[in-house]
C-alpha positions as CSV (number, residue, x, y, z in Angstrom):
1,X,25.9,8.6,13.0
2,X,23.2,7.9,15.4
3,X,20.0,6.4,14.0
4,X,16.4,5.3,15.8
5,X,14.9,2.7,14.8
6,X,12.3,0.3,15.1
7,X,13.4,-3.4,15.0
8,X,12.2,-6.9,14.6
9,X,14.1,-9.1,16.9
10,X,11.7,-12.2,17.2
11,X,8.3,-12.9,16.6
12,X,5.9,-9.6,17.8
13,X,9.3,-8.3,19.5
14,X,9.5,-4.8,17.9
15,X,11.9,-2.4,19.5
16,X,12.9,1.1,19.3
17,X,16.6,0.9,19.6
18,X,19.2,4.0,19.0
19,X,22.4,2.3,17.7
20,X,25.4,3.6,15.7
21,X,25.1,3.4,11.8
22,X,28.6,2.1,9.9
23,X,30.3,5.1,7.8
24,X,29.0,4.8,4.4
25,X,30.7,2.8,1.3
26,X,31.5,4.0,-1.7
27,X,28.3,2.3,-3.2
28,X,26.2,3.4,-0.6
29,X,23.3,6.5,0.4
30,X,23.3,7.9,3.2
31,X,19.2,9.1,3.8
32,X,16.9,10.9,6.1
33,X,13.5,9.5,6.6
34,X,11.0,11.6,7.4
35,X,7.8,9.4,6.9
36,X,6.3,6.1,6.4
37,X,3.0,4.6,6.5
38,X,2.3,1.3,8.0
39,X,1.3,-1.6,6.2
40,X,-0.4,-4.5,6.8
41,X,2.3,-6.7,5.3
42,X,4.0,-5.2,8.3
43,X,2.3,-6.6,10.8
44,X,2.7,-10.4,9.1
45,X,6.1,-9.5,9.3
46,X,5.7,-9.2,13.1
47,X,3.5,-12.5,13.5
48,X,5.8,-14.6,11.5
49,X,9.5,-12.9,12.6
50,X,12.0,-15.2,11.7
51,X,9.9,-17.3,9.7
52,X,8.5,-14.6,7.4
53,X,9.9,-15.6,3.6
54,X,11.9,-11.8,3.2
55,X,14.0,-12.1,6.4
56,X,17.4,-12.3,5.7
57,X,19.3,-12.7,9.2
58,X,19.5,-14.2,12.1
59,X,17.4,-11.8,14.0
60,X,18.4,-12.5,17.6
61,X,22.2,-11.3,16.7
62,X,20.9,-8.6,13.9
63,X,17.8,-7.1,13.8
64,X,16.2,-5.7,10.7
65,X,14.6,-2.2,10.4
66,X,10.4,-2.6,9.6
67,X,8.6,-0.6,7.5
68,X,8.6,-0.1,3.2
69,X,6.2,2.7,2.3
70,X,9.0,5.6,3.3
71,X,10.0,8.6,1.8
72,X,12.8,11.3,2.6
73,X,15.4,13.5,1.7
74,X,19.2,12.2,0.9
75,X,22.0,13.3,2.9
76,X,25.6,11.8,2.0
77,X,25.8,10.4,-1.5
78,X,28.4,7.8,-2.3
79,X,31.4,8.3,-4.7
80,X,30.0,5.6,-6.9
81,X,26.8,7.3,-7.8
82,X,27.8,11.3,-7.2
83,X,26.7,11.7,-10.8
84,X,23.2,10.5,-10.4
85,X,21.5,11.4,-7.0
86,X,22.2,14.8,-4.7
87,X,22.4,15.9,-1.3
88,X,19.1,17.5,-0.3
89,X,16.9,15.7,-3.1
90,X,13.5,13.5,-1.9
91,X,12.9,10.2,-2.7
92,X,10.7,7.3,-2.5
93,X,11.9,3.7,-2.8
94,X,10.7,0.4,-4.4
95,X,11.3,-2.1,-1.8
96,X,10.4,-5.2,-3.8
97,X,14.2,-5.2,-5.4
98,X,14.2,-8.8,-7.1
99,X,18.2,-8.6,-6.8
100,X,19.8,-11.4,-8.8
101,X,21.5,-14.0,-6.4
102,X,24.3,-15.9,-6.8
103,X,22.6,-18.2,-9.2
104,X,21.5,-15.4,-11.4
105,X,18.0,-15.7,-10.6
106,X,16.3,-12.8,-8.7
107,X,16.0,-12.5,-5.2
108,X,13.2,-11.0,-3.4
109,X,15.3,-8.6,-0.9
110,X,13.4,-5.6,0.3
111,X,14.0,-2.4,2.5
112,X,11.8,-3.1,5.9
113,X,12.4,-7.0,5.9
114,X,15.4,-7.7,4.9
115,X,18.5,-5.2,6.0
116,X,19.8,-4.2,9.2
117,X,20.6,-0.4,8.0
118,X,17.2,0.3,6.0
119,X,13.4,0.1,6.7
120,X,10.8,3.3,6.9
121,X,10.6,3.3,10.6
122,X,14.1,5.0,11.1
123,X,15.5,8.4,11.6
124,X,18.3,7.0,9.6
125,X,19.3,4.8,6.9
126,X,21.6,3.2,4.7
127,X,20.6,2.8,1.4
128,X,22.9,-0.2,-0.2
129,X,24.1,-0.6,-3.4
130,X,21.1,-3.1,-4.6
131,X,18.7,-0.2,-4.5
132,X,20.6,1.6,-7.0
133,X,21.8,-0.9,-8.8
134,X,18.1,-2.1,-9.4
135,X,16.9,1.5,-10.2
136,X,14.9,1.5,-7.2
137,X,15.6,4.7,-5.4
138,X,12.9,7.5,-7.2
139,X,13.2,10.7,-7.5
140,X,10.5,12.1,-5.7
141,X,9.6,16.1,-6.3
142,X,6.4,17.2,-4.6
143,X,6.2,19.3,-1.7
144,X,5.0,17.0,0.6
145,X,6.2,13.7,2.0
146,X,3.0,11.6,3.1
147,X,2.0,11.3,-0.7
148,X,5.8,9.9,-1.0
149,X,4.4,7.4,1.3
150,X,1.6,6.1,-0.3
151,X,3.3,5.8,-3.2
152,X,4.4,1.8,-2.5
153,X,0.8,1.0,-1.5
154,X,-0.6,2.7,-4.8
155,X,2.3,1.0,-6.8
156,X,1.0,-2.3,-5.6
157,X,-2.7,-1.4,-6.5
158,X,-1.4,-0.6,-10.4
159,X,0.7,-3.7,-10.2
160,X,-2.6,-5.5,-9.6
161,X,-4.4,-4.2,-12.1
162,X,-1.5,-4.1,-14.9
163,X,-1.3,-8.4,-13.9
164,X,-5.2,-8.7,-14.9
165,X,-5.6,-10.8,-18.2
166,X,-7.7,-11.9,-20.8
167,X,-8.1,-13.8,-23.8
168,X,-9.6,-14.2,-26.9
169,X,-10.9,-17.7,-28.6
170,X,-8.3,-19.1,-30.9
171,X,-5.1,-17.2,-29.8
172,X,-2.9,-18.1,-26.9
173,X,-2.1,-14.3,-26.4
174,X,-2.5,-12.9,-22.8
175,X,-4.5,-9.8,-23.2
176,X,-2.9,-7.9,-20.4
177,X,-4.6,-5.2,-17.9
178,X,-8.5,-5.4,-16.8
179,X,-11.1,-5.5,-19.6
180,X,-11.1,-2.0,-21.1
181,X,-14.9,-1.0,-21.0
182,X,-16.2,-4.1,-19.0
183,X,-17.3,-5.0,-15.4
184,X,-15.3,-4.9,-12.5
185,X,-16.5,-5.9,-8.8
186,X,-14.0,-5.1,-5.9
187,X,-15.2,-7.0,-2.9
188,X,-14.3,-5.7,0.3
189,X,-13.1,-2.4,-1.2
190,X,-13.6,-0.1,0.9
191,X,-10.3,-0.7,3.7
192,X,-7.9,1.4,2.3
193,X,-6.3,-0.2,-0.7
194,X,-9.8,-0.9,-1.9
195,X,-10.0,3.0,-1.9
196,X,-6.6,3.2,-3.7
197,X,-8.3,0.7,-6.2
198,X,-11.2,2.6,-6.5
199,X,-9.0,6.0,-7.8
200,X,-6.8,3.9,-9.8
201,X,-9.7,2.2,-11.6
202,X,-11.7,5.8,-12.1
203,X,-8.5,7.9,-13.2
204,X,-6.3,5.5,-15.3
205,X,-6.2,5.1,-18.5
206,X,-7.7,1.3,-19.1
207,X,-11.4,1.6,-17.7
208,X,-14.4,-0.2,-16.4
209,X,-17.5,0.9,-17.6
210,X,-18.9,-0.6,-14.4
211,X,-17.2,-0.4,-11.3
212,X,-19.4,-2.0,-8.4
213,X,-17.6,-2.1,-4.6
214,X,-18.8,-4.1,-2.0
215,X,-18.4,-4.4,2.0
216,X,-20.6,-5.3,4.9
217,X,-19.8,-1.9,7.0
218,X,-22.4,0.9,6.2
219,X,-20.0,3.6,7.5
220,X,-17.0,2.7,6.0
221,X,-19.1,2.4,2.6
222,X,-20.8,5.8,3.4
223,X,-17.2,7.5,3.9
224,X,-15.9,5.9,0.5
225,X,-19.0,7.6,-1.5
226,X,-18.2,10.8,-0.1
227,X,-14.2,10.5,-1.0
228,X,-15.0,9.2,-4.3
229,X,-18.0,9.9,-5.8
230,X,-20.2,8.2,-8.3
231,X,-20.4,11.7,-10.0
232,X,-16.7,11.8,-10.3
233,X,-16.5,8.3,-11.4
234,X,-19.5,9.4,-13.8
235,X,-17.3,12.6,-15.3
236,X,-14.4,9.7,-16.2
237,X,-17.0,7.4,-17.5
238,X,-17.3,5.1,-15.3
239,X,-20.8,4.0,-13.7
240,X,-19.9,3.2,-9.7
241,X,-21.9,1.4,-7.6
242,X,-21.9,0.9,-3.6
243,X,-23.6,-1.6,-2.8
244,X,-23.8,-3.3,1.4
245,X,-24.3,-7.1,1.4
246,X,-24.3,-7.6,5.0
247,X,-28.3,-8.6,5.1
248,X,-28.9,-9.4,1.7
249,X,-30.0,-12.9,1.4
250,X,-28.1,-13.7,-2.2
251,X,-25.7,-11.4,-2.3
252,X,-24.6,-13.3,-5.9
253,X,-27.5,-12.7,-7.4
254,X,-27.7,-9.0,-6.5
255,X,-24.4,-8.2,-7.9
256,X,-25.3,-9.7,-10.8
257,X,-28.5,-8.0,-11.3
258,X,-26.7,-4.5,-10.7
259,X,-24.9,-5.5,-14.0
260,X,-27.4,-6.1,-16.1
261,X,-27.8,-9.6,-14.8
262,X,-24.5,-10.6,-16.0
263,X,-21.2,-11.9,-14.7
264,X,-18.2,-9.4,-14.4
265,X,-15.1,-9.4,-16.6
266,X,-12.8,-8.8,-13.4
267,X,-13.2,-9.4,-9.4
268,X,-10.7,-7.7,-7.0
269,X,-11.0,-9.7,-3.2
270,X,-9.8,-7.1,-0.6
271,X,-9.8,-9.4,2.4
272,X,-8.7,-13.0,3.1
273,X,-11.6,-14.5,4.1
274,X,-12.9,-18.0,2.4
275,X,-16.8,-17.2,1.6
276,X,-16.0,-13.6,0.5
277,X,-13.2,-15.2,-2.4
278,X,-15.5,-17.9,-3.1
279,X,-18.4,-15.4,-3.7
280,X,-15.6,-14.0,-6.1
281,X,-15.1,-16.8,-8.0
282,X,-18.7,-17.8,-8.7
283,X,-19.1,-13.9,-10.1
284,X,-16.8,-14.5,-12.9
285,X,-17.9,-14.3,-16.6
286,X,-16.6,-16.0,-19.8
287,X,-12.9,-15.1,-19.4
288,X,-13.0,-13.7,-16.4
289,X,-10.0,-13.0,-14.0
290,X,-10.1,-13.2,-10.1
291,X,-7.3,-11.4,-8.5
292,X,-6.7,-12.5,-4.7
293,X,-5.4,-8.9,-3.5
294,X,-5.5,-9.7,-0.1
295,X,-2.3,-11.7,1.7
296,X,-3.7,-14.1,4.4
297,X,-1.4,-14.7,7.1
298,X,-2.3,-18.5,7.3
299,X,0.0,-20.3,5.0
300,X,-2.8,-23.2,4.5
301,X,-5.2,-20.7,3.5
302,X,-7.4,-22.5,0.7
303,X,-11.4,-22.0,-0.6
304,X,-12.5,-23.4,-3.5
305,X,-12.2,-22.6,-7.4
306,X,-14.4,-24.1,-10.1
307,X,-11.9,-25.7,-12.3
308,X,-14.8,-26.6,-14.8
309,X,-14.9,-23.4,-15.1
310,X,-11.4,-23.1,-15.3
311,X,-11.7,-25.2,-18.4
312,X,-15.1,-24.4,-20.2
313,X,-15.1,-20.7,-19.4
314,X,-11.7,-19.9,-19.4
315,X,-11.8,-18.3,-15.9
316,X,-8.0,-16.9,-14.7
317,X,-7.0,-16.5,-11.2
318,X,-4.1,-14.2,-9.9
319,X,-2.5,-12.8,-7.4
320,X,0.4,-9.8,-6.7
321,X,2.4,-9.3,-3.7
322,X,3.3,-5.6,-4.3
323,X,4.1,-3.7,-7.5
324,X,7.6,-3.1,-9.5
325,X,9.6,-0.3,-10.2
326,X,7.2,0.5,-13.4
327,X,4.0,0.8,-11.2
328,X,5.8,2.4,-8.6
329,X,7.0,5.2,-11.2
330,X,3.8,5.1,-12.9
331,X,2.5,5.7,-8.9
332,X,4.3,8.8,-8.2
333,X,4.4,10.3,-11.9
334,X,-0.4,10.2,-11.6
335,X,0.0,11.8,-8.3
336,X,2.5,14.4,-9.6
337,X,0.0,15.0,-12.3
338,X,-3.0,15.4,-9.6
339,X,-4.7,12.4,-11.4
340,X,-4.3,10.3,-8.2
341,X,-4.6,11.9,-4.7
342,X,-4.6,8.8,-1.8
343,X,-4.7,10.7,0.9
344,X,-8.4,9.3,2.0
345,X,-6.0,6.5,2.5
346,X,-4.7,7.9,5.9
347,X,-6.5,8.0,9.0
348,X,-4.2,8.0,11.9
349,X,-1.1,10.0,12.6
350,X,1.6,8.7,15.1
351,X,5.3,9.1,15.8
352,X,8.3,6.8,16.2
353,X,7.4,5.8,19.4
354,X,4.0,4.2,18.2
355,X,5.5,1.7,15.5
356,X,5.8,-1.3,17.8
357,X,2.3,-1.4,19.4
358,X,0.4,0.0,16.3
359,X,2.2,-2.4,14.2
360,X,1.8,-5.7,16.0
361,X,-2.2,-4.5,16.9
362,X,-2.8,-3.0,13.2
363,X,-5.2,-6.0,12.2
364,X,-7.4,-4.3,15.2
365,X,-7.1,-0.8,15.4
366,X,-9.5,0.5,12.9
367,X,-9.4,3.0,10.4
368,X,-7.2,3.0,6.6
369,X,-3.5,3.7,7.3
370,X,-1.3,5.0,10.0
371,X,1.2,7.9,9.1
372,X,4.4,7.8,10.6
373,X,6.5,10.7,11.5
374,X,9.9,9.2,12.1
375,X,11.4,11.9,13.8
376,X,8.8,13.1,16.1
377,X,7.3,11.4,19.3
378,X,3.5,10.9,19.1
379,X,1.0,8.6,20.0
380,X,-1.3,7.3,17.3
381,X,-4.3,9.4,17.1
382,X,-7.0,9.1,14.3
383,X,-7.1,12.5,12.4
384,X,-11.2,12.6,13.6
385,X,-9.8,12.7,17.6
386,X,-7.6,15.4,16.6
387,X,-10.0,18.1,18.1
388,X,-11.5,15.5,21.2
389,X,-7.8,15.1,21.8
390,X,-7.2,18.7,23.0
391,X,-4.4,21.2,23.7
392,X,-3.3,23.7,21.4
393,X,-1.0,21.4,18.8
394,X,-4.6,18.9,18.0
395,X,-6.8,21.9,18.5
396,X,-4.4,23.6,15.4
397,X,-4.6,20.0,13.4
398,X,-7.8,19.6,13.5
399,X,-8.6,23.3,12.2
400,X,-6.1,23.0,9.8
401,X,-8.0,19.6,8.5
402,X,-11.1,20.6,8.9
403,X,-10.1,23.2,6.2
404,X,-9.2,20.0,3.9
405,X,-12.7,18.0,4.4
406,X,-11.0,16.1,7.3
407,X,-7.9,15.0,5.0
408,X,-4.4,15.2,5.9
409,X,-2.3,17.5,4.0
410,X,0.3,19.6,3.2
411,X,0.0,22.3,5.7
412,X,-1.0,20.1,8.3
413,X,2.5,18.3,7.6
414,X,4.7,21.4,7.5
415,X,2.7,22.1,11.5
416,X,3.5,18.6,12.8
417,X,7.1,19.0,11.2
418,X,7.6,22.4,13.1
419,X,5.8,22.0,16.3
420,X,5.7,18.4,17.4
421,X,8.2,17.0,20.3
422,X,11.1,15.6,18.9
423,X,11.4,11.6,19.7
């Protein structure tokens, strides 16, 4: 079978190539992907190429497929796992796989940096035995696919959370998760895995009682209080803040006057940028944890830590790179149950044909994240163009999202399924 794809073949050399997929093993999925949403982990993939830690080949003789956040519909099931998985049945995947290598120790191999036969950006796929074999390929039962698709990024958000700790005087016991009832900061939470974070911290179970967000952009700030509101956050519990330090001359002492002047149990940094991690550091209370969210591109990326405070005020520091198959379950099972609903995540809607150029430009193209449609041929257009854009199939999407407060959503899939150009 015949698959498009989009490939990494060298540092910012992304291609989409049509070549011929290898019959499937006995061991192996064959899959249908019908969306994926960019990510910014993408786009270091494409400024590092060969150099990026995941690759796994030589990627002047084999490419790899990009792209991790997919979701899609199985077609060809191999003998080995018959019993398990269907013809015709969704999924998501967890492309963080931590297969054990020869050595026994795990392995960080993963869909979209990794394989030649499987990434998000593809009409078609492989799905290898490791997926499997590792528990990593979800059922996924909605009705939709673009929630499918933001299940990685919102598995990563949990993951961030659940890695959180704190202790108590005289034990060595990690105390694992953010500080139920206490004070959280996310600064520069407002892009859109600071909105994910924003949800997750409202609507699961292990609460802030005081959730303050920061960011220096009045208009991405105003959009965020509109998608989540302090009266929802209020109706879970949770007092939420906004709060622009762009001109405020001591932007510490503000945020610690908004709690009460105190220090906050837990800091989120959204962006890698030196002053704004420092100014996360210097917020942190007895036993406070920083969590560096935000994966810089620079591998000599450094700011500075107190380590007195490491010693005398037990402050913790951590940081994820994606979530596991846990948070990714725990992802798609809060969306299932409406508790979760990250589609304020997506901004932009593109086809096949835009992965290249939006990926290697992503860091400057404004916006939360672009939705791929991996069978259709678009150019990437932000959901607010949709009605600038003209002609009759934006003129229909923007009607059809202006009925859904300017959201994507399920109709406005099942239209760009049925009546976009084919790539």
């Amino acid at each position: 079978m015949k698959t498009k794809a989009v490939r990494i073949h060298g540092v910012n050399d992304l291609r989409l190539d049509e070549f011929e997929l290898p019959e499937i093993q006995d061991d192996e999925i064959l899959a249908k992907i019908v969306s994926d949403s960019i990510c910014m982990s993408s786009h270091k993939l494409a400024m590092q190429g060969a150099a990026h830690k995941r690759i796994r080949h030589n990627l002047t003789t084999n490419p790899v497929i990009i792209g991790h956040e997919f979701c899609g519909v199985i077609e060809k099931v191999g003998a080995r796992w018959a019993g398990k998985f269907k013809t015709g049945s969704k999924f998501a995947i967890q492309p963080a796989l931590n297969y054990p290598g020869a050595d026994g120790r795990p392995t960080l191999w993963s869909p979209g940096y990794s394989y030649e036969f499987i990434g998000g950006d593809a009409s078609y796929v492989i799905i290898p035995k490791e997926v499997m074999e590792m528990d990593c390929l979800l059922d996924y039962e909605a009705d939709n696919f673009y929630l499918g698709s933001l299940a990685e990024p919102v598995s990563c958000i949990a993951g961030a959370f659940h890695a959180q700790y704190h202790t108590v005087n005289g034990s060595y016991e990690h105390s694992m998760g953010i500080a139920e009832g206490g004070s959280l900061a996310l600064l520069a939470g407002v892009g859109p895995m600071g909105l994910g974070a924003i949800d997750y911290a409202i609507h699961n179970p292990r609460r802030p009682s005081l959730l303050v967000v920061t960011d220096i952009d009045e208009g991405r700030l105003a959009r965020a209080a509109q998608l989540l509101t302090v009266e929802d956050a209020k109706a879970s519990g949770v007092e939420l803040i906004y709060v622009n330090t762009r001109d405020i001359a001591d932007p510490i002492a503000h945020l610690k006057s908004v709690n009460g002047g105190n220090l906050y149990d837990d800091v989120f940094v959204f962006a890698p940028v030196k002053p704004v991690l420092e100014m996360g550091g210097q917020l942190l209370g007895r036993d406070g944890c920083l969590n560096f969210f935000a994966g810089p591109t620079d591998p000599s990326f450094s700011a500075n830590f107190n380590f007195y405070n490491v010693h005398y005020e037990s402050h913790h520091l951590v940081g994820t790179s994606g979530g596991n198959t846990q948070d990714m379950k725990e992802s798609l099972d809060m969306m299932a149950q409406g508790k979760l609903n990250p589609v304020f995540m997506v901004t932009h809607i593109g086809g096949l044909d835009a992965v290249p150029q939006t990926t290697i430009n992503l860091d400057k193209i404004p916006g939360g994240k672009k939705l791929i449609y991996t069978h259709k041929k678009l150019e990437l257009t932000a959901i607010d163009d949709f009605a600038e854009k003209g002609g009759a199939f934006y003129t229909a999407l923007a009607e059809i999202c202006g009925r859904h407060k300017g959201l994507w959503n399920k109709e406005a899939e099942d239209y760009l399924l049925k009546n976009a150009p084919d790539i």
